[in-house]
PDB file of N, CA, C and O in Angstrom:
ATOM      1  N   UNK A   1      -7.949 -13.560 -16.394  1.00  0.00           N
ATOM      2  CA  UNK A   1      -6.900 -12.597 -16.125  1.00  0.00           C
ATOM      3  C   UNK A   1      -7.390 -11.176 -16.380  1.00  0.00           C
ATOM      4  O   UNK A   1      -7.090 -10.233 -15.648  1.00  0.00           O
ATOM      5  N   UNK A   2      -7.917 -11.110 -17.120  1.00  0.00           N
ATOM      6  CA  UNK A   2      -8.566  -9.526 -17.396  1.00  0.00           C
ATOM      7  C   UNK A   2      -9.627  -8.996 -16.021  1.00  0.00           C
ATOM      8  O   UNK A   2      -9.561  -8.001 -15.300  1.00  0.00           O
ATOM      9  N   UNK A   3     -10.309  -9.815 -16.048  1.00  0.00           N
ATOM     10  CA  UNK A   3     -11.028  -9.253 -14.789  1.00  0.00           C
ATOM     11  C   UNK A   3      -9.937  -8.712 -13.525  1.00  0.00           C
ATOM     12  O   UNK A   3      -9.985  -7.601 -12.996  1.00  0.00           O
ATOM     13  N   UNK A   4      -8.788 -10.002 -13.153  1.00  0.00           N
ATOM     14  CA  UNK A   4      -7.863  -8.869 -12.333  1.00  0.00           C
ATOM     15  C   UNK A   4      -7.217  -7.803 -12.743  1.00  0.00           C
ATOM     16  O   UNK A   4      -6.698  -6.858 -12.148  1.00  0.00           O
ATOM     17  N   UNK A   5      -7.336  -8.119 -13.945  1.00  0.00           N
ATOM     18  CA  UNK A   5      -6.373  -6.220 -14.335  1.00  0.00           C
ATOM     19  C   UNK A   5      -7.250  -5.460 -14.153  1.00  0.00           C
ATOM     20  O   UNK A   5      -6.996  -4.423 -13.541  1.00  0.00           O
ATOM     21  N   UNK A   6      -8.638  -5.733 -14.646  1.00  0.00           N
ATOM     22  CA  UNK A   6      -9.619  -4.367 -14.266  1.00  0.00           C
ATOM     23  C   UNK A   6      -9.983  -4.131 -12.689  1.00  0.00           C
ATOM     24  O   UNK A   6     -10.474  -3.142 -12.145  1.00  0.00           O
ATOM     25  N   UNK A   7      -9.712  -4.957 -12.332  1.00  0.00           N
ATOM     26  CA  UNK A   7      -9.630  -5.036 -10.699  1.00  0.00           C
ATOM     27  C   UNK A   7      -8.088  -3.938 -10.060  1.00  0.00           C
ATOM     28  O   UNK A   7      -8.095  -2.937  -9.344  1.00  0.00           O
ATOM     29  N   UNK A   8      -7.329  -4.429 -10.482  1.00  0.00           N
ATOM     30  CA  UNK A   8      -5.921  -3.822 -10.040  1.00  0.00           C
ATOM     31  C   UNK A   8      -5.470  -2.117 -10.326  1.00  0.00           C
ATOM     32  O   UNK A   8      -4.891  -1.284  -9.629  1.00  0.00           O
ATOM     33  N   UNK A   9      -6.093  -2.092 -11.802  1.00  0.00           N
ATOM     34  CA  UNK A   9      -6.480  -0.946 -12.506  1.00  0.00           C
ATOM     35  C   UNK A   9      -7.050   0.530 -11.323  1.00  0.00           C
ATOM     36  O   UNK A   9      -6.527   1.492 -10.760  1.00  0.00           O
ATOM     37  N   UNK A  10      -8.958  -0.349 -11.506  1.00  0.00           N
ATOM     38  CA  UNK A  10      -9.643   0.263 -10.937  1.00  0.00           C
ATOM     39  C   UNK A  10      -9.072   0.613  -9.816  1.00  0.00           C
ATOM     40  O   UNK A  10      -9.241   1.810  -9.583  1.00  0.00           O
ATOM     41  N   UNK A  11      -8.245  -0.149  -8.741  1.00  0.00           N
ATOM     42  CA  UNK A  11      -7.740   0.010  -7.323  1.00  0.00           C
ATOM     43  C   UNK A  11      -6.501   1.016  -7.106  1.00  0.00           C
ATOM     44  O   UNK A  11      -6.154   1.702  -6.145  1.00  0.00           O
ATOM     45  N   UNK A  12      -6.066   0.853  -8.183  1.00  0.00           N
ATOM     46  CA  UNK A  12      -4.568   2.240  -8.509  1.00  0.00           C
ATOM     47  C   UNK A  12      -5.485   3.239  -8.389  1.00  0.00           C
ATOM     48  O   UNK A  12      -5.644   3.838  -7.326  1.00  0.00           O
ATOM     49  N   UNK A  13      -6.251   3.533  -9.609  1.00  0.00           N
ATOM     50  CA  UNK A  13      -7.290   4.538  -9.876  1.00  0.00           C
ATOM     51  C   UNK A  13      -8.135   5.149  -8.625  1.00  0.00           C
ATOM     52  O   UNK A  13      -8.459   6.336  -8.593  1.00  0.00           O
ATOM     53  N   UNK A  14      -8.471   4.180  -7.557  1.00  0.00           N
ATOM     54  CA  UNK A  14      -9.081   5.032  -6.217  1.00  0.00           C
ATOM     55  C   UNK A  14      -8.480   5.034  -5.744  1.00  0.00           C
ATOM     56  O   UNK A  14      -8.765   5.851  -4.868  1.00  0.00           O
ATOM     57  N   UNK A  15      -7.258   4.509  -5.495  1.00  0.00           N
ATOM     58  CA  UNK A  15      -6.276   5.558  -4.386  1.00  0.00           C
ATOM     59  C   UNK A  15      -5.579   6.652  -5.078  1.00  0.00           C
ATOM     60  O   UNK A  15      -5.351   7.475  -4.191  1.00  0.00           O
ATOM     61  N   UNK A  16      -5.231   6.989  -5.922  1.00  0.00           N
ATOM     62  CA  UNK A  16      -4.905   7.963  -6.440  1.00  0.00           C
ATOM     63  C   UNK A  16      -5.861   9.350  -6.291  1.00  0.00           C
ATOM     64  O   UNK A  16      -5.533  10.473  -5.906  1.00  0.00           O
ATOM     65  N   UNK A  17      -7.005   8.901  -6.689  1.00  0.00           N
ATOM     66  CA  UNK A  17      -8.198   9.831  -6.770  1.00  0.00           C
ATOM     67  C   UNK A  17      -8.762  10.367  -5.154  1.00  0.00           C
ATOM     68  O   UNK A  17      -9.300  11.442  -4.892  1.00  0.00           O
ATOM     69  N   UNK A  18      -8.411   9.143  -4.136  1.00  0.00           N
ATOM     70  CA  UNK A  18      -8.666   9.375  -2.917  1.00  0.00           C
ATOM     71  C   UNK A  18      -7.549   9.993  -2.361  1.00  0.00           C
ATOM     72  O   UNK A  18      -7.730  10.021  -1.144  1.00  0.00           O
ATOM     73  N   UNK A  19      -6.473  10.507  -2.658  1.00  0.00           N
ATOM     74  CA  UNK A  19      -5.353  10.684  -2.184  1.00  0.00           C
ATOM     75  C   UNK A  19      -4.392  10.028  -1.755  1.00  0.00           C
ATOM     76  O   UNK A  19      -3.379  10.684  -1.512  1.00  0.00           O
ATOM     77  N   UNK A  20      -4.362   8.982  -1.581  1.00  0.00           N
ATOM     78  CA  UNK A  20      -3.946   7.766  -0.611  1.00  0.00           C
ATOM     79  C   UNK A  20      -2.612   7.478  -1.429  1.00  0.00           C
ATOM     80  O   UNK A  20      -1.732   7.119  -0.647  1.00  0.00           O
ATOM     81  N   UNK A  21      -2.231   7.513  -2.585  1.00  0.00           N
ATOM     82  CA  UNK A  21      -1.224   7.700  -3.145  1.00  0.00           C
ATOM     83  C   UNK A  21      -1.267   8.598  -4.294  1.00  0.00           C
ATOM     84  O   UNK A  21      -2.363   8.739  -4.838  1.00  0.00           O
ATOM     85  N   UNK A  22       0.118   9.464  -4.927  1.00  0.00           N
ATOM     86  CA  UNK A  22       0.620  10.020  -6.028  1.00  0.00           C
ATOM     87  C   UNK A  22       0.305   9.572  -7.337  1.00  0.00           C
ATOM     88  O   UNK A  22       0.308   8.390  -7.682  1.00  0.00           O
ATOM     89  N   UNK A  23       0.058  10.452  -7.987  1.00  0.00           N
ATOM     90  CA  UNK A  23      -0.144  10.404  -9.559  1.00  0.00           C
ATOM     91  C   UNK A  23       1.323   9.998  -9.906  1.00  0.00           C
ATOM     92  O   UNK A  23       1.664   9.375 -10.912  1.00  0.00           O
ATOM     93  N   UNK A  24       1.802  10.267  -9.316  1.00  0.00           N
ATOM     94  CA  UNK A  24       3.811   9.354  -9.677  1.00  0.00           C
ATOM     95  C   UNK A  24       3.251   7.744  -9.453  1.00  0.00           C
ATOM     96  O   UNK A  24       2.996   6.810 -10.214  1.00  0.00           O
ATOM     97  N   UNK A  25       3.211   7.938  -8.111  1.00  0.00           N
ATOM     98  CA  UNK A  25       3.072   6.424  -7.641  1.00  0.00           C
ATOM     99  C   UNK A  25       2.298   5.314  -8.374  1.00  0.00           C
ATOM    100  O   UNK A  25       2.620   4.174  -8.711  1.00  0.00           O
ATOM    101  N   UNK A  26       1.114   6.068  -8.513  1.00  0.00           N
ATOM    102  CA  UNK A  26      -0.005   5.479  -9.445  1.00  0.00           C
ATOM    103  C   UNK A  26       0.115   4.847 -10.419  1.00  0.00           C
ATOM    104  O   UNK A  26      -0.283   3.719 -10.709  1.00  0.00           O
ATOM    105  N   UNK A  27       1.245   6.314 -11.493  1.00  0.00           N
ATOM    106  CA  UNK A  27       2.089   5.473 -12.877  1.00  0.00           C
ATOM    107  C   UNK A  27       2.977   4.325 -12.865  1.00  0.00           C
ATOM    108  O   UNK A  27       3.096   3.423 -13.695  1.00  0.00           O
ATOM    109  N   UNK A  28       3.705   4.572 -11.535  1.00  0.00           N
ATOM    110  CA  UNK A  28       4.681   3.925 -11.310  1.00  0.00           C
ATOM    111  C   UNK A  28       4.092   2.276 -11.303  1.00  0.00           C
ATOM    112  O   UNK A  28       4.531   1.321 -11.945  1.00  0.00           O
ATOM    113  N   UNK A  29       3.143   2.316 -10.505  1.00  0.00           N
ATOM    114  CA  UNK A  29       2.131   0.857 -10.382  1.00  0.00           C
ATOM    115  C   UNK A  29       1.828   0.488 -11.385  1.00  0.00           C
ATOM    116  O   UNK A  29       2.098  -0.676 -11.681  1.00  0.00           O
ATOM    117  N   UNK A  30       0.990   1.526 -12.517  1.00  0.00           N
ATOM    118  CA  UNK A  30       0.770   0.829 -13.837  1.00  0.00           C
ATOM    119  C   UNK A  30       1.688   0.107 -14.447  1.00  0.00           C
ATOM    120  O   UNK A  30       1.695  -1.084 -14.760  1.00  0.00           O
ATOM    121  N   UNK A  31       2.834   1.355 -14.650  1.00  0.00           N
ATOM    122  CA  UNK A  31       3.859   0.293 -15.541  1.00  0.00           C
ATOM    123  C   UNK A  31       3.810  -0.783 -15.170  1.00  0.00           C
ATOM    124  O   UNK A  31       3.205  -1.660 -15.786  1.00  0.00           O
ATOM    125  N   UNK A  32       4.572  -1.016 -13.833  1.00  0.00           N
ATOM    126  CA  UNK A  32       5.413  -2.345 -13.112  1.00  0.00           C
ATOM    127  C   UNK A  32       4.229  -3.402 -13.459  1.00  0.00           C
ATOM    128  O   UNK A  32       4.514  -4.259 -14.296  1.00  0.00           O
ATOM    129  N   UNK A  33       2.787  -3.424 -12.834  1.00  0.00           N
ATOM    130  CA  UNK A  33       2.005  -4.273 -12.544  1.00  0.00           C
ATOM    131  C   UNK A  33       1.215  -4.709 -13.591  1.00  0.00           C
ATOM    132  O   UNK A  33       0.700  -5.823 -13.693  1.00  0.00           O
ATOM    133  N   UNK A  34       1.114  -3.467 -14.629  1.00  0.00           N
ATOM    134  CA  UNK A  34       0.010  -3.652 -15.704  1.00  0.00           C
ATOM    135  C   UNK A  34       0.287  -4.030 -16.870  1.00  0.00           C
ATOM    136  O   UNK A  34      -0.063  -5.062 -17.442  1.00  0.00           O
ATOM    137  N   UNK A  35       1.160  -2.873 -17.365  1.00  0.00           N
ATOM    138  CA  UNK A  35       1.509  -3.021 -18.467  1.00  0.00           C
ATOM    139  C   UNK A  35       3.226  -3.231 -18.941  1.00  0.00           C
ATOM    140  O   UNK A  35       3.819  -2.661 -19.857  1.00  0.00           O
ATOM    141  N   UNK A  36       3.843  -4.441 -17.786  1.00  0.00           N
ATOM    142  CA  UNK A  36       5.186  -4.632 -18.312  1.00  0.00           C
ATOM    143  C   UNK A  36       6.088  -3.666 -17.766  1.00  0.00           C
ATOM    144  O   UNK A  36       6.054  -2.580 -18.346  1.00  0.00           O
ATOM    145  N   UNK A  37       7.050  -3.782 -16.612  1.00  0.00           N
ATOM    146  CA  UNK A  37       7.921  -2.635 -16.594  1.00  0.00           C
ATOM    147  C   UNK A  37       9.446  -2.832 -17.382  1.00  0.00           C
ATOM    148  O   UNK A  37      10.456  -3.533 -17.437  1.00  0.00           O
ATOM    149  N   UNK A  38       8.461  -1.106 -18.181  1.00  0.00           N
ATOM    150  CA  UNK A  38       9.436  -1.229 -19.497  1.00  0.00           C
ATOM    151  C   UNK A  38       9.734   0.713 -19.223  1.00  0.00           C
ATOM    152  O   UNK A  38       9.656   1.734 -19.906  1.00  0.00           O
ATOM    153  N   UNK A  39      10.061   0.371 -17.933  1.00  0.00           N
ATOM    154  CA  UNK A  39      10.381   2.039 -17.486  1.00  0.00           C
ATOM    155  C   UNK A  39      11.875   2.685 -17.930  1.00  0.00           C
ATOM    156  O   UNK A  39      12.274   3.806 -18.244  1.00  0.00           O
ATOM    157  N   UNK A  40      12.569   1.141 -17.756  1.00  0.00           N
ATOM    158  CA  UNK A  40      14.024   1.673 -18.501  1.00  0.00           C
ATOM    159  C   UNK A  40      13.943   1.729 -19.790  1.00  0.00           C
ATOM    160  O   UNK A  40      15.045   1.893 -20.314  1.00  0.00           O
ATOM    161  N   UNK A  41      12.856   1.639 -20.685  1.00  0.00           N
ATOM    162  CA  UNK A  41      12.962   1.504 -22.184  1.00  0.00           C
ATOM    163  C   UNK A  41      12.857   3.259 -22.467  1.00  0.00           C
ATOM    164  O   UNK A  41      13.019   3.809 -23.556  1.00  0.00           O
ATOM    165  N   UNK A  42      12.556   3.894 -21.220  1.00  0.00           N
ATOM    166  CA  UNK A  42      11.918   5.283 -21.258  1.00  0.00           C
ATOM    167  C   UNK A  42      12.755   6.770 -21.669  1.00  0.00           C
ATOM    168  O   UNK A  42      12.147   7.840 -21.671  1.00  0.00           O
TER     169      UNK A  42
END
């Protein structure tokens, strides 16, 4: 399982950096996908 998070990670991380999506969007992905969406805890 770790190898896909560093996989999923890394892949937020170049589209963001490539433009291809928002530094919003980007976060938005982390939470949901990575680390638990705990956006309403916010």
């Amino acid at each position: 399982m770790d190898c896909l998070w560093g996989e999923m990670y890394g892949s937020i991380n170049a589209c963001q950096w490539d433009g291809r999506i928002t530094k919003e969007q980007a976060d938005h992905m982390r939470t949901k996908y990575l680390f638990g969406d705990t956006e309403e805890d916010l």
